[in-house]
N, C-alpha and C positions, 0 to 999 in steps of 0.2 A: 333456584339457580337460573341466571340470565345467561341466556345462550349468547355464543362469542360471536362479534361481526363478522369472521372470517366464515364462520358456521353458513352455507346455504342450502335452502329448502330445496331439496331432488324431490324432483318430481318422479310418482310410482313407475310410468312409463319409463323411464329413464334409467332407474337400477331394474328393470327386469328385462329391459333388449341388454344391459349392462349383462347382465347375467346368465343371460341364454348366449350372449355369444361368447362367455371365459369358459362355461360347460361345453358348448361344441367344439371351440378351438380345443380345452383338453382330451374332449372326444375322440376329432380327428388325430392328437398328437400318440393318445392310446390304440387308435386304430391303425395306425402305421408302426407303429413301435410290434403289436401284436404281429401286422401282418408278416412283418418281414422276420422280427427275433425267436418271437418264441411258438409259433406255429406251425412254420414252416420242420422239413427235414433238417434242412440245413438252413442255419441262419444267414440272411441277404444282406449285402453293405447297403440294398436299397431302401436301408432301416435310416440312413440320411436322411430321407427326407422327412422325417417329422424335425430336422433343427429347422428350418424355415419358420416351421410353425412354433417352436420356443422365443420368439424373440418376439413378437409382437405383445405375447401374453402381461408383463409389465405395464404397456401403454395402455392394453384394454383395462388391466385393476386399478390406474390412477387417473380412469377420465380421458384422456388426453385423445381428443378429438381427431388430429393428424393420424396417428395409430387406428385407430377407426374406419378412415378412409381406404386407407391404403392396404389395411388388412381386408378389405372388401371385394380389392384388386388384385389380391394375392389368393385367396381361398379359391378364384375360378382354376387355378393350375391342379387345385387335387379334386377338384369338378371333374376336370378333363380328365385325369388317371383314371379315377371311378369309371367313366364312361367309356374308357378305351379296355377297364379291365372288367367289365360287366362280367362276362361269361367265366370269367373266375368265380361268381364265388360273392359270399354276404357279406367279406365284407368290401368289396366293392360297393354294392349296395348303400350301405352303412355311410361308406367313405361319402359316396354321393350328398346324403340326405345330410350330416353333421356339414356339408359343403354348401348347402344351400341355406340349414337351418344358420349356419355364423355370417353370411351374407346378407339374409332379410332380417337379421338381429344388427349388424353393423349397423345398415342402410336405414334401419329403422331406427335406431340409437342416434344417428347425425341427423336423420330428417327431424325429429323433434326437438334435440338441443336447437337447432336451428330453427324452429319456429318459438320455444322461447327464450330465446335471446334477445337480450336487451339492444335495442338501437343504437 
């Protein structure tokens, strides 16, 4: 079977910053939904903030580079929350770490499309 022109070779690095950062982003999207719905006494309307994080998920399963970036620039905002709610609690913690692991999975995903990219 002769593979289609449209077919190109991903490179390994490539699907697996690819995929560390649709696991973190769902990570973080679980860890907000957690923190605020079902863990708490009463449930928080500050369970909003995991749609921020819904919308980019799309761009990061079809490749698209822009998505990428921009979610790099957006993941520092639940950096900050993490950091401002340390003293709460794991999953502050948590929050932090999937916040950094989807930032050095972006940055590392565009840094290498970008160096093999054709001229």
């Amino acid at each position: 079977m002769q593979p289609s022109e449209s077919t190109v070779a991903v490179p390994p690095a490539v699907e697996a910053t690819r995929w560390i950062a649709v696991v973190s982003l769902l990570g973080l999207i679980v860890v907000q939904l957690a923190w605020h719905l079902w863990l708490p006494e009463r449930p928080s309307l500050w369970a909003v903030k995991a749609l921020p994080l819904c919308v980019p998920l799309a761009g990061l399963l079809k490749r698209q580079m822009y998505t990428y970036r921009w979610t790099s620039l957006l993941v520092w905002l639940y950096f900050l929350d993490g950091v401002m709610r340390v003293g709460e609690g794991a999953f502050a913690v948590l929050e932090i770490a999937l916040s950094l692991l989807l930032f050095v999975a972006c940055a590392l995903h565009v840094r290498i499309r970008l160096r093999n990219a054709k001229p």
